[in-house]
C-alpha positions as CSV (number, residue, x, y, z in Angstrom):
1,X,35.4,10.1,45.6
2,X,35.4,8.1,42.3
3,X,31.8,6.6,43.8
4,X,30.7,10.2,43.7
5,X,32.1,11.0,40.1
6,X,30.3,8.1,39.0
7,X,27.1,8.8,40.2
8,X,26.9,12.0,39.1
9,X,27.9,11.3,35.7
10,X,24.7,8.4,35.8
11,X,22.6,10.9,36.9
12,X,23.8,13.2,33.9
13,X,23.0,10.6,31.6
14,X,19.4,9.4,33.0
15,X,18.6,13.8,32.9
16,X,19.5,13.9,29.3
17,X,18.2,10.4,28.3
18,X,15.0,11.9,29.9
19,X,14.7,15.3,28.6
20,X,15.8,14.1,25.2
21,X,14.2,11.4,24.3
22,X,15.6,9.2,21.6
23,X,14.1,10.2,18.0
24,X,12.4,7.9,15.6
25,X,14.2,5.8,12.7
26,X,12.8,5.3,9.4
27,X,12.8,1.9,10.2
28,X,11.0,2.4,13.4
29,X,8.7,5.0,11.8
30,X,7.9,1.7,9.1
31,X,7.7,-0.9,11.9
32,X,4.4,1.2,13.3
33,X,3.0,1.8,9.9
34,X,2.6,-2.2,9.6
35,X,1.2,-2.2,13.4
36,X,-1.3,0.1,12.9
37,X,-2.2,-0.4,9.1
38,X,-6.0,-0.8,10.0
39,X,-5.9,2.8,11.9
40,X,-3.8,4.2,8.9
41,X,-6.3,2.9,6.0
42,X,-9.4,4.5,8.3
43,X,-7.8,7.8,8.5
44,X,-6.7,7.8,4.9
45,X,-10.4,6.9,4.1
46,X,-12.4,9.7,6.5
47,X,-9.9,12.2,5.4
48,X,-9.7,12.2,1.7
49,X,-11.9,8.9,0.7
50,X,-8.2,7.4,-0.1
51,X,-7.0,10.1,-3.0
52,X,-3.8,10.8,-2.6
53,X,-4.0,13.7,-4.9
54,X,-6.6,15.6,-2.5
55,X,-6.2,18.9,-1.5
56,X,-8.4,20.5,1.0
57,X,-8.8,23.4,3.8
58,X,-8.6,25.6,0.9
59,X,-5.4,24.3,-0.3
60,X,-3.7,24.0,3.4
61,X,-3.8,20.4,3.7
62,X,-2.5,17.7,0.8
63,X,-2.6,13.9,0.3
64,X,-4.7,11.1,1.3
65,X,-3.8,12.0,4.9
66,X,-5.1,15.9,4.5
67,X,-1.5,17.2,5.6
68,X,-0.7,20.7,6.8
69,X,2.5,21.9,6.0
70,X,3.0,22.9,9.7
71,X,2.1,19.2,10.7
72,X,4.6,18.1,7.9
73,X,7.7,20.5,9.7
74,X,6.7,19.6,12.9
75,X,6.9,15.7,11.9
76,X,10.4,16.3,9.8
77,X,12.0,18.3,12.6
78,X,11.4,15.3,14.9
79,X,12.5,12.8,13.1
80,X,15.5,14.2,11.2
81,X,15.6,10.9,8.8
82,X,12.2,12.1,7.4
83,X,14.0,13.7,4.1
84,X,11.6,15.5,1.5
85,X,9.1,18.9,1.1
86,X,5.8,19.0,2.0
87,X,4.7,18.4,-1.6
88,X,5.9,14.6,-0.9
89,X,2.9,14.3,1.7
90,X,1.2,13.2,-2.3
91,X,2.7,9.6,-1.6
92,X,1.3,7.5,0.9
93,X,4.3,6.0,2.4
94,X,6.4,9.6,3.1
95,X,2.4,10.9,4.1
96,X,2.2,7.7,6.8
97,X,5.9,8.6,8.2
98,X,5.2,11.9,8.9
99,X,2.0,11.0,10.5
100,X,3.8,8.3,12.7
101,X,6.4,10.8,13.3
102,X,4.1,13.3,14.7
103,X,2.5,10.5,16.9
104,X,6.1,9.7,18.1
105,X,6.8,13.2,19.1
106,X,3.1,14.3,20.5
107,X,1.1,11.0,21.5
108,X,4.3,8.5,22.2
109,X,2.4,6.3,24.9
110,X,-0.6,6.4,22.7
111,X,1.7,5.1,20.0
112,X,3.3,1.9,21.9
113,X,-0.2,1.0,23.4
114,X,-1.9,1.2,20.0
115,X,-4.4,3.7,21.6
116,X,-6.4,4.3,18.5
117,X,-8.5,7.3,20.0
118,X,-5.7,9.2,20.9
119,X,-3.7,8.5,18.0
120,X,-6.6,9.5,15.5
121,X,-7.5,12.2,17.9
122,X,-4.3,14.1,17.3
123,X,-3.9,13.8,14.2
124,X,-7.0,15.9,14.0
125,X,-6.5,18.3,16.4
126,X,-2.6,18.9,17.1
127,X,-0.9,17.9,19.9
128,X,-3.7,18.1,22.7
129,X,-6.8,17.0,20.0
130,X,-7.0,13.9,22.2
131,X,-8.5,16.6,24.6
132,X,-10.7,18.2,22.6
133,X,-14.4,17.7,22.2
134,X,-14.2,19.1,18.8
135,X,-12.2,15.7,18.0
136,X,-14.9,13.2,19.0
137,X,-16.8,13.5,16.3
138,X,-13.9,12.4,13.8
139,X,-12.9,10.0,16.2
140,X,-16.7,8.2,15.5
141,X,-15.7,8.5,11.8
142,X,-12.5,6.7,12.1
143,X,-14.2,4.4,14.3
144,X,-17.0,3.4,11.9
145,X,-14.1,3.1,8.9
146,X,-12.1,0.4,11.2
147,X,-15.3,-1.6,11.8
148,X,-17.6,-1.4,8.5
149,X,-19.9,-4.3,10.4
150,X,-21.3,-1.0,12.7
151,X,-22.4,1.0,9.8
């Protein structure tokens, strides 16, 4: 009987492990912003030619990283360590969490692989924009900013 209590209490714990997935730190969030440095600086450069103080989409996206404010809740309500207002997408290192946090919570495997399509992919178009034709084109942007050589 014990056996049986045991078992189910694993399986209760490998359910939940499963359909909650553990959340990003800071720390983690920092640890992929040093891996994928390159992809970050190309991003930052096709979106905004590196300003930090851009604003574009008729005032909808901020910051070197052009940053929606939906983007910015969905990256703070995933990672609830991500403290600040959207306004703080302005500085590059709070802008690079929240986009590392969206990656964690939207393109995870993309993230530990260091799938650079995907990854630049959804930052473009949401959650599915890996999917989306419309994202190929800014995918060959961020291409040609990793590898200056092709231009």
């Amino acid at each position: 009987m014990i056996r049986y209590i045991i078992a189910a209490i694993c399986l209760v714990c490998l359910v939940t492990a499963v359909a909650y997935p553990q959340r990003p730190t800071i720390e983690q969030l920092d640890g992929y912003r040093q891996e994928l440095r390159p992809l970050l600086d190309a991003i930052r450069q096709v979106e905004s030619g590196g300003d930090d103080s851009a604003i574009g989409d008729g005032g909808k996206a901020i910051g070197a990283y052009q940053i929606w404010s939906v983007y910015h809740e969905d990256a703070q309500e995933w990672c609830k360590e991500l403290k600040g207002t959207w306004a703080d997408c302005y500085a590059r290192v709070y802008a690079e969490r929240c986009v590392v946090a969206y990656w964690h919570r939207y393109a995870r495997k993309a993230l530990r692989n260091g799938d650079h399509e995907t990854l630049a992919r959804v930052h473009n178009g949401g959650p599915r924009g890996a999917t989306k034709k419309a994202t190929e084109g800014y995918w060959r942007k961020v291409q040609e900013a990793l590898d200056p050589q092709t231009k």
